[in-house]
Each structure stands twice: as structure tokens, then as C-alpha cells.
FIDODREN-247994 format. One record per residue (C-alpha): residue in one letter; x, y, z. Coordinates in steps of 0.1 Angstrom, whole numbers. Example, Ala and Ser with C-alpha at 12.3 -4.5 7.8 and 13.67 -1.06 7.14 Angstrom:
<pts>
<pt><r>a</r><x>123</x><y>-45</y><z>78</z></pt>
<pt><r>s</r><x>137</x><y>-11</y><z>71</z></pt>
</pts>
This chain:
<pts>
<pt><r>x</r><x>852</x><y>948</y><z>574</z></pt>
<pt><r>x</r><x>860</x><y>939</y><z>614</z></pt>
<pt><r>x</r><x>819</x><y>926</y><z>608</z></pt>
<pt><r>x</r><x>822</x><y>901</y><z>579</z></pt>
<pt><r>x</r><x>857</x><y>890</y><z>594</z></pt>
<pt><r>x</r><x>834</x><y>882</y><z>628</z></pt>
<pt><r>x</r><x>804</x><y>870</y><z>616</z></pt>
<pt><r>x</r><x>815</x><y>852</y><z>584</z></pt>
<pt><r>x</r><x>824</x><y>816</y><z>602</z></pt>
<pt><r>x</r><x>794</x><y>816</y><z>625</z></pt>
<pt><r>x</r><x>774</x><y>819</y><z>596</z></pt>
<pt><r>x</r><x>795</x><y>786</y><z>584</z></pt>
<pt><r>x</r><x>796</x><y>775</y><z>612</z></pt>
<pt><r>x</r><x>780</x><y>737</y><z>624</z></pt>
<pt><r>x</r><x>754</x><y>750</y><z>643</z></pt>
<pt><r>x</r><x>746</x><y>774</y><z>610</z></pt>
<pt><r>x</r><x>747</x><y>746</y><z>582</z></pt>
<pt><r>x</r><x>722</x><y>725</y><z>608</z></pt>
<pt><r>x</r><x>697</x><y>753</y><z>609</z></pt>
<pt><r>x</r><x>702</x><y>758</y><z>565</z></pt>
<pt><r>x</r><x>690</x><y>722</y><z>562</z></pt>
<pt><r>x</r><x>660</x><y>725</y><z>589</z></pt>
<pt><r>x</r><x>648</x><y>754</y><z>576</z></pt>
<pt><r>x</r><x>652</x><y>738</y><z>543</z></pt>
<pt><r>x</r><x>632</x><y>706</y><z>548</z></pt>
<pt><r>x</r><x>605</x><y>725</y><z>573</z></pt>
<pt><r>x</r><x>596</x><y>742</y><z>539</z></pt>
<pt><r>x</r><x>601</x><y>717</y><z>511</z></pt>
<pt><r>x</r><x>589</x><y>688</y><z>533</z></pt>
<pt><r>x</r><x>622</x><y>669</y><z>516</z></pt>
<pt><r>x</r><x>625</x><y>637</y><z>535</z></pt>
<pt><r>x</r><x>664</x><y>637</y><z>525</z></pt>
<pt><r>x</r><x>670</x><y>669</y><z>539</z></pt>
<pt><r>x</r><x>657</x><y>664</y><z>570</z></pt>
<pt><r>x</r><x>681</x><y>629</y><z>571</z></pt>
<pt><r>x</r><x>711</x><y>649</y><z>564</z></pt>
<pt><r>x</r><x>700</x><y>672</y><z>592</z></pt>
<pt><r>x</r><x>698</x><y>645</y><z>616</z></pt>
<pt><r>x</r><x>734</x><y>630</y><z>601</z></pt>
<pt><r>x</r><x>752</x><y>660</y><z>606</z></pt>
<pt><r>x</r><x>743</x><y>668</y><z>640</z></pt>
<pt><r>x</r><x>752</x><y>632</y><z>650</z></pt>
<pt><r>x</r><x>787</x><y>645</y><z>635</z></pt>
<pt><r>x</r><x>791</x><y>681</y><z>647</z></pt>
<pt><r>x</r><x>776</x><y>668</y><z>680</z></pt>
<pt><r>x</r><x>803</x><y>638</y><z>682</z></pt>
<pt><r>x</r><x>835</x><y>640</y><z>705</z></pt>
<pt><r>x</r><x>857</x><y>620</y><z>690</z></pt>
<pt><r>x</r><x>854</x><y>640</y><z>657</z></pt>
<pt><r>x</r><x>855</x><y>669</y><z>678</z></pt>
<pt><r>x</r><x>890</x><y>657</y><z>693</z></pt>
<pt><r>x</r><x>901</x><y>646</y><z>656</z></pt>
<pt><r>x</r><x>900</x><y>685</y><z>640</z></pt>
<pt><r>x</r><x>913</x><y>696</y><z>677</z></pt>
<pt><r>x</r><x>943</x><y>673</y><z>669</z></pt>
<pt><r>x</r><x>946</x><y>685</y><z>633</z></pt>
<pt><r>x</r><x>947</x><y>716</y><z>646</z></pt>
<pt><r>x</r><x>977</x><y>717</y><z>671</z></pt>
<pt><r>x</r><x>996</x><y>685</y><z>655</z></pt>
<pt><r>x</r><x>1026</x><y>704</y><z>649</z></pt>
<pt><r>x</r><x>1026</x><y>727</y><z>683</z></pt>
<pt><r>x</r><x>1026</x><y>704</y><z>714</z></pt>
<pt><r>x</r><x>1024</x><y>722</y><z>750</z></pt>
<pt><r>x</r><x>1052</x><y>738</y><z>751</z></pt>
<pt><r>x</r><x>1075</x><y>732</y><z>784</z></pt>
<pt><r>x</r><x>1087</x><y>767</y><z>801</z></pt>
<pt><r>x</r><x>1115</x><y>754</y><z>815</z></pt>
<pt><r>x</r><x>1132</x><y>749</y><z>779</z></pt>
<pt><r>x</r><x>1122</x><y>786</y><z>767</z></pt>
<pt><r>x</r><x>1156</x><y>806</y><z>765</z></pt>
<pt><r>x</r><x>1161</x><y>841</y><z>775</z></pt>
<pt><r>x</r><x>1141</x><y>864</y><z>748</z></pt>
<pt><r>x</r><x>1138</x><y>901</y><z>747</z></pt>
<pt><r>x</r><x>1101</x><y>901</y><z>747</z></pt>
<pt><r>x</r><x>1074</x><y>877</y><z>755</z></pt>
<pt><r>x</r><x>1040</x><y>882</y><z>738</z></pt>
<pt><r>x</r><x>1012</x><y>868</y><z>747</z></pt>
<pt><r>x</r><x>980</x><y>874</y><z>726</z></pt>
<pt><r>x</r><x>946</x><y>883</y><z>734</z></pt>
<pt><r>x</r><x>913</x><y>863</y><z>733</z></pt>
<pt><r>x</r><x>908</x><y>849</y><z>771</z></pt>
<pt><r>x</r><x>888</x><y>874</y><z>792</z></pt>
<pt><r>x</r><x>851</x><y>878</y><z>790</z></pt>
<pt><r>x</r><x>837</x><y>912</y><z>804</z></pt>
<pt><r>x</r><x>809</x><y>907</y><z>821</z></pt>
<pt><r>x</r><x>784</x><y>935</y><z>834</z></pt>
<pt><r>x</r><x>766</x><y>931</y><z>861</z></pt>
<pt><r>x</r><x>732</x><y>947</y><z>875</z></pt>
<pt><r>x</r><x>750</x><y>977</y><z>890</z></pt>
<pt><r>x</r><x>767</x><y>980</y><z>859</z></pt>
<pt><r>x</r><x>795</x><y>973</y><z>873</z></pt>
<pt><r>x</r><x>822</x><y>951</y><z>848</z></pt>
<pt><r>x</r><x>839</x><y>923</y><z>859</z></pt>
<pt><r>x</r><x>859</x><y>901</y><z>839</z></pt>
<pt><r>x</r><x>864</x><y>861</y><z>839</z></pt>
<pt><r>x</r><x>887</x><y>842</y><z>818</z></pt>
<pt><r>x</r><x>878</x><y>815</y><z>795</z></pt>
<pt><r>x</r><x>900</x><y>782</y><z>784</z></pt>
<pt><r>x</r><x>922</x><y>800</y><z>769</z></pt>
<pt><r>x</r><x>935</x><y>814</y><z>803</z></pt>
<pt><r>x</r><x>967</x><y>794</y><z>794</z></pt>
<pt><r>x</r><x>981</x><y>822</y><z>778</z></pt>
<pt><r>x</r><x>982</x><y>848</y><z>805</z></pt>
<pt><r>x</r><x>998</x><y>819</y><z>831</z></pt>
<pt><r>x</r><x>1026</x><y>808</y><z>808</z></pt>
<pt><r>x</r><x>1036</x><y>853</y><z>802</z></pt>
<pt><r>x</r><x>1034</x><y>853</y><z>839</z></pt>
<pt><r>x</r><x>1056</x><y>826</y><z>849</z></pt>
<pt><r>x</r><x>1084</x><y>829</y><z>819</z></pt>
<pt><r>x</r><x>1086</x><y>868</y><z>832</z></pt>
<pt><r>x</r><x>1090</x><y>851</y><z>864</z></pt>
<pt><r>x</r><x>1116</x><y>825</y><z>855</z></pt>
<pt><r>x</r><x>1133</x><y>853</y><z>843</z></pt>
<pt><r>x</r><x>1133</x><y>844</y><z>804</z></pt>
<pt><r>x</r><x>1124</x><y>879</y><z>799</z></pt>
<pt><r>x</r><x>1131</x><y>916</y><z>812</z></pt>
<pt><r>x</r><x>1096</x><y>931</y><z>788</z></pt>
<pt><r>x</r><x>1062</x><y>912</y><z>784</z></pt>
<pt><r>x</r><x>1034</x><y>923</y><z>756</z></pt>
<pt><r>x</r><x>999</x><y>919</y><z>760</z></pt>
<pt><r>x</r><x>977</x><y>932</y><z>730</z></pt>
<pt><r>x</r><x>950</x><y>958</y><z>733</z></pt>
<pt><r>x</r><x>920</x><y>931</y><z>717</z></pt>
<pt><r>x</r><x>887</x><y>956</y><z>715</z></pt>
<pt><r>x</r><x>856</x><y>950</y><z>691</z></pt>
<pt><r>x</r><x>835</x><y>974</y><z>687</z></pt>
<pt><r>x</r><x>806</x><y>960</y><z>702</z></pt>
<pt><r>x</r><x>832</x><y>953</y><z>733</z></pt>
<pt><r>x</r><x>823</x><y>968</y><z>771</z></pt>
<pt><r>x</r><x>847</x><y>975</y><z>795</z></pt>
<pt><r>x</r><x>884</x><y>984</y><z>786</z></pt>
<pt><r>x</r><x>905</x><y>967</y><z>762</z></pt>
<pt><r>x</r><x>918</x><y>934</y><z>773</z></pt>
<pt><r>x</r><x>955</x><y>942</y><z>772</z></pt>
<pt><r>x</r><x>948</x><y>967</y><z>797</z></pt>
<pt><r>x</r><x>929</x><y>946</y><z>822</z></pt>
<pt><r>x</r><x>959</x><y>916</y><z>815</z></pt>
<pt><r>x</r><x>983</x><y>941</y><z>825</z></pt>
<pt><r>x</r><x>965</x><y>951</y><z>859</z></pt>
<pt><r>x</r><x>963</x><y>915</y><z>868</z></pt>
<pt><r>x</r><x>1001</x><y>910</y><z>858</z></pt>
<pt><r>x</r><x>1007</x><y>938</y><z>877</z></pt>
<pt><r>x</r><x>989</x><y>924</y><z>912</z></pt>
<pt><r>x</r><x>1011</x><y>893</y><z>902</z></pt>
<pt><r>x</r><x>1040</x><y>911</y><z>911</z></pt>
<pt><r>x</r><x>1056</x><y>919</y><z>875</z></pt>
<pt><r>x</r><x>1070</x><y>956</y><z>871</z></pt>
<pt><r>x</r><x>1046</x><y>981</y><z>854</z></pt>
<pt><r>x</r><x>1072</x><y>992</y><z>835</z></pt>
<pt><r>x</r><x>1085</x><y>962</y><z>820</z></pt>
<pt><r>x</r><x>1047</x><y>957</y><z>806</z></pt>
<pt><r>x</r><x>1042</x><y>972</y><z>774</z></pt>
<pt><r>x</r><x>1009</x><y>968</y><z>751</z></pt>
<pt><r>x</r><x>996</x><y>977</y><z>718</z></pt>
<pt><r>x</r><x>975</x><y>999</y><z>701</z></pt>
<pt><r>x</r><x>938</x><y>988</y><z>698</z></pt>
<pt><r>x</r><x>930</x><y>957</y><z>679</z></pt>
<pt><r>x</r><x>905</x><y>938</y><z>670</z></pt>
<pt><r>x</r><x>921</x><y>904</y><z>653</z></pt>
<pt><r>x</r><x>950</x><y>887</y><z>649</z></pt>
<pt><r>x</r><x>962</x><y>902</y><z>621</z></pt>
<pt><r>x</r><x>956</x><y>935</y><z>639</z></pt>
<pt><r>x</r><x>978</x><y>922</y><z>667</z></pt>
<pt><r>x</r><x>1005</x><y>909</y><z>640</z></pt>
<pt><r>x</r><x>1011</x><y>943</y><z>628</z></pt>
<pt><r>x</r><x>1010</x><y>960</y><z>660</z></pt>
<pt><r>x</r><x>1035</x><y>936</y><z>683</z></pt>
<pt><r>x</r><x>1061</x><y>943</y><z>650</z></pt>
<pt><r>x</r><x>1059</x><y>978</y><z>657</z></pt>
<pt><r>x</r><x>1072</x><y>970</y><z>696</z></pt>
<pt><r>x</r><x>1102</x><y>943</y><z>685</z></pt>
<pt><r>x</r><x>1134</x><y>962</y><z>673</z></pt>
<pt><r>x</r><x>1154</x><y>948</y><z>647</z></pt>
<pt><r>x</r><x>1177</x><y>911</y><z>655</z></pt>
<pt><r>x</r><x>1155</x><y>907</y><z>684</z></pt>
<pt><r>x</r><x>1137</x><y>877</y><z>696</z></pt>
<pt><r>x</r><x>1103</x><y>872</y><z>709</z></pt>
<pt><r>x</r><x>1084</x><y>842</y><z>725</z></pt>
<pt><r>x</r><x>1053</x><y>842</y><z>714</z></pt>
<pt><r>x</r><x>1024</x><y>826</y><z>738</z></pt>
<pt><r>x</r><x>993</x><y>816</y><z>727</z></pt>
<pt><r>x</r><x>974</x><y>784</y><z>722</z></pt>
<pt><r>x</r><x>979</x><y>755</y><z>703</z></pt>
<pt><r>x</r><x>953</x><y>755</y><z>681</z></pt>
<pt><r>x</r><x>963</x><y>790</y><z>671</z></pt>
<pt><r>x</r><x>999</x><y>791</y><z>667</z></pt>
<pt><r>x</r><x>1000</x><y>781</y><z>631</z></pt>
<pt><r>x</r><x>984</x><y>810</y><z>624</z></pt>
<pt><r>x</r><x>995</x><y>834</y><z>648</z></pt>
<pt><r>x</r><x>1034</x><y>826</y><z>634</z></pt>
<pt><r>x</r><x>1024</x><y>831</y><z>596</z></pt>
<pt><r>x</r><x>1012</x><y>866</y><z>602</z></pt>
<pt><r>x</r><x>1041</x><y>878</y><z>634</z></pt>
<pt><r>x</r><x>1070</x><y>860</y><z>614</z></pt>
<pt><r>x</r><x>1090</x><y>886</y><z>602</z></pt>
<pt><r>x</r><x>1126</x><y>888</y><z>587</z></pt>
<pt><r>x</r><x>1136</x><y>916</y><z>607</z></pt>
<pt><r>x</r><x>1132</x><y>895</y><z>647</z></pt>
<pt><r>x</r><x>1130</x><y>859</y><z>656</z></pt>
<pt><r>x</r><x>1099</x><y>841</y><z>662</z></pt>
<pt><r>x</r><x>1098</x><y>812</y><z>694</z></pt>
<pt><r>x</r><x>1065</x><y>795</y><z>696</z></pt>
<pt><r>x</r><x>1053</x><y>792</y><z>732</z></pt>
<pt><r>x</r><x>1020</x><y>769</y><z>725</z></pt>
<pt><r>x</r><x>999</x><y>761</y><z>758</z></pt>
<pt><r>x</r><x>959</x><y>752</y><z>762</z></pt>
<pt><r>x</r><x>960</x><y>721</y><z>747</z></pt>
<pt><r>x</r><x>924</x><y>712</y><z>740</z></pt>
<pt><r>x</r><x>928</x><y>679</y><z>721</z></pt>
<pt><r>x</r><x>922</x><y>649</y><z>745</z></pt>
<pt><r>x</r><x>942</x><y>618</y><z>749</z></pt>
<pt><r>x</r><x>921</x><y>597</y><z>768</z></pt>
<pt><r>x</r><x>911</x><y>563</y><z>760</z></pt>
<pt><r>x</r><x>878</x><y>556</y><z>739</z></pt>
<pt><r>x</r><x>850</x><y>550</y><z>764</z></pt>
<pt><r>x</r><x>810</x><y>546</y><z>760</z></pt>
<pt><r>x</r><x>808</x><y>588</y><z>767</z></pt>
<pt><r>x</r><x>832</x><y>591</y><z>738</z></pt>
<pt><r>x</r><x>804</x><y>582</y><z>715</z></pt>
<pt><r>x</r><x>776</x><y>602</y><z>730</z></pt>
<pt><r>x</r><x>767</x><y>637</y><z>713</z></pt>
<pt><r>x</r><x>781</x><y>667</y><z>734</z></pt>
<pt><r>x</r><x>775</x><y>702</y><z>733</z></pt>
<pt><r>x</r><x>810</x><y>706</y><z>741</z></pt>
<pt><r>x</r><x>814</x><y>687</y><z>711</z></pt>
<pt><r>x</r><x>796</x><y>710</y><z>692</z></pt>
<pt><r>x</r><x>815</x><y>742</y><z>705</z></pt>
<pt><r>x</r><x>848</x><y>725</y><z>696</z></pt>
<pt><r>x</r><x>835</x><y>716</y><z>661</z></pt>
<pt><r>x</r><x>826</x><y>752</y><z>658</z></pt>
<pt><r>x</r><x>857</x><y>759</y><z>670</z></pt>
<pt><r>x</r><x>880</x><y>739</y><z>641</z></pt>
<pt><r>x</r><x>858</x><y>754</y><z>614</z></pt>
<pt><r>x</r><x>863</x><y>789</y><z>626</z></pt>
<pt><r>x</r><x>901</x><y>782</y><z>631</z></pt>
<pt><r>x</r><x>903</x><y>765</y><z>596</z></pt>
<pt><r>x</r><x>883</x><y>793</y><z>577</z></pt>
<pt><r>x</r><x>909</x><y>821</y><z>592</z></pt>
<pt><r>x</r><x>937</x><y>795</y><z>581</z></pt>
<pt><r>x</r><x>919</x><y>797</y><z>546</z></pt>
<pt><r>x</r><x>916</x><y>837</y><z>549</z></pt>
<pt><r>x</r><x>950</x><y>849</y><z>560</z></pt>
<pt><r>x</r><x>964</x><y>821</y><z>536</z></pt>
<pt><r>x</r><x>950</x><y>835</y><z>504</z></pt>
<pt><r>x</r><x>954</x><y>871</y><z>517</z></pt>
<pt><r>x</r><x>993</x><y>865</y><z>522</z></pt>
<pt><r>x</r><x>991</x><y>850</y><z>488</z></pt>
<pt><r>x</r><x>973</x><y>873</y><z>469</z></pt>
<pt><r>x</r><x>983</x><y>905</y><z>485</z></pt>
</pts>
């Protein structure tokens, strides 16, 4: 299932619905397909509708500011911000990518002293290398200076819905959690960790919409463009999924 739940939104992806319609006019000669083809990759390709579905995305979760997070019993901060890489003496290293945000804000809440626990989850796929991410966050946190035994993490998981279930079985009853993670992913993350039993805060950071004024680059395709298209549709297809799920289950 973990499989289909992965590889469903690359195969809708932007990138994927370019190739359908290239492959489709290579083969059929269709002078309209091959239009479309050059259409939507002027689209997928563009910043400022990039920016747009970035903005859709976190419209309702601004950055949050730390200093106005109250004192929880746990902060959680969700995986999906390390990268394992191996390198030629097999030796694995690990780098963090944009969404780095997360780990920071845990860090420095545990350090303001909002919190006496943090949470990291224990995010492994199966084709994964190394050790499960939770368990690398909490060496760094630990090198930070935070207590190894106020760090607690979760079983194994390998989505957010995964993490959802797992983080509940962590938060006692009447407690209250701040949950970190970004901005894009909140409303999400909050439909499936809300629970009657604990309170929910939102702690959103890694803002990726862009404020800036419109300038002659804004209207220049992008490959960063095209990652933060992909980005929306995979976002908005697990909107879509955990929506109906909720619903019909």
C-alpha cells in the first residue's frame, strides 16, 4: 500500500502529465497535443503559478512566531527533512533539505523552555538506507545540548498518517502538544493528529510562498518552479486522500 501511497502523485505529477502528452503526440503525430505539451510546461514551469498553489497551500498557517508558543507538555515535530546520503566508502551521511525549519523551531521552543519532552517520529520507507530519521534528529538534538531523556520518538513510520497514529499513542489524556512542521503541511498534519482526547497548537515554519515583488525573472520558467508545482499537486492529492479516507472510513 506504502507503494501506491508513494508513487501515486509522481505519476500525476506535472512532470508525469508533460511526458503523457509527448509520448502521446510523438506517436499520433497530433499537432494539438504537442501544443498542449508546450502550454503546460510554460505553466508547471512558471513561478508565479508556482508561488500561487504555495500560497493556497499555507494561507491559513502563517510562520508561526516562537516567542508566542505557550508552555506545552510535548512538542512534536514531524519528519520529512533529512536526506541520507551514502557515500563511496559506504559510509551514510545525512543533509537536510528546506524543510530543515522543523527541527530549528523543536530545538529552540525546548530551549525557550515551552516544553520539558520533545517528539521526533521514526519516518522509514522501505527502500530507506541508513537509520530512521527520528533517530538521527534525536542525535543532533542531543549534540544541541537537549537532555536524552526528555527526547522521546515513535515507532517506525512511513507517512503522515503513520506518524498521526503513533504521536497519539505518546500524548496522555488533557494534554497539549505543539505541533511543528511546515506550512504547507499543517492542514493536513492537524486533520489526522487532532484528537478529542489532547489539544492540538500549530507551530507552522518553512514558509515557501514568496512575497517579493513581480520582476522580469518572475516570468521566466524555473525548474524550481517545476519542483514547487510538483510539490502543490502532491500536497493537494494527500489533501484529497486523507479527506475522503476520514470521510468514508
Amino acid at each position: 500500500m506504502i507503494y501506491l501511497h508513494k508513487f501515486l502523485p509522481v505519476l500525476l505529477s506535472p512532470i508525469a502529465i508533460l511526458l503523457y502528452f509527448m509520448v502521446f503526440s510523438f506517436f499520433t503525430r497530433n499537432k494539438l497535443s504537442k501544443l498542449l505539451s508546450i502550454i503546460l510546461l510554460l505553466i508547471f514551469s512558471n513561478p508565479i503559478v508556482a508561488n500561487l498553489g504555495l500560497k493556497y497551500l499555507e494561507k491559513n498557517h502563517p510562520v508561526s512566531k516562537l516567542t508566542e508558543i505557550n508552555k506545552v507538555d510535548a512538542i512534536v515535530v514531524l519528519s520529512g527533512m533529512l536526506k541520507p546520503v551514502e557515500l563511496d566508502d559506504k559510509k551514510i551521511i545525512y543533509e537536510f533539505n528546506e524543510s530543515v525549519d522543523r527541527f530549528e523551531a523543536g530545538i529552540q521552543l525546548m530551549k525557550m523552555g515551552k516544553s520539558s519532552k520533545i517528539i521526533f517520529t521514526r519516518g522509514y520507507l522501505p527502500w530507506s538506507i541508513g537509520i530512521p530519521e527520528g533517530e538521527q534528529l534525536k542525535n543532533l538534538a542531543i549534540e544541541r545540548g537537549i537532555n536524552e531523556d526528555n527526547i522521546l520518538l515513535t515507532n517506525i513510520v512511513k507517512n503522515t498518517e503513520e506518524e498521526a497514529k503513533n504521536i497519539k499513542k505518546l500524548i496522555k489524556n488533557n494534554e497539549t502538544i505543539a505541533l511543528v512542521t511546515s506550512s504547507f503541511h499543517m492542514p493536513r498534519s492537524l486533520k489526522l493528529i487532532s484528537d478529542n482526547r489532547f489539544k492540538v497548537i500549530p507551530v507552522s515554519v518553512d514558509q515557501r510562498a514568496s512575497n517579493q515583488k513581480l520582476t522580469f525573472l518572475s516570468f521566466l520558467p524555473s525548474s524550481g518552479a517545476l519542483d514547487n508545482n510538483s510539490l502543490v499537486v502532491r500536497e493537494l492529492l494527500g489533501r484529497i486522500y486523507y479527506s475522503l479516507k476520514i470521510y468514508l472510513f
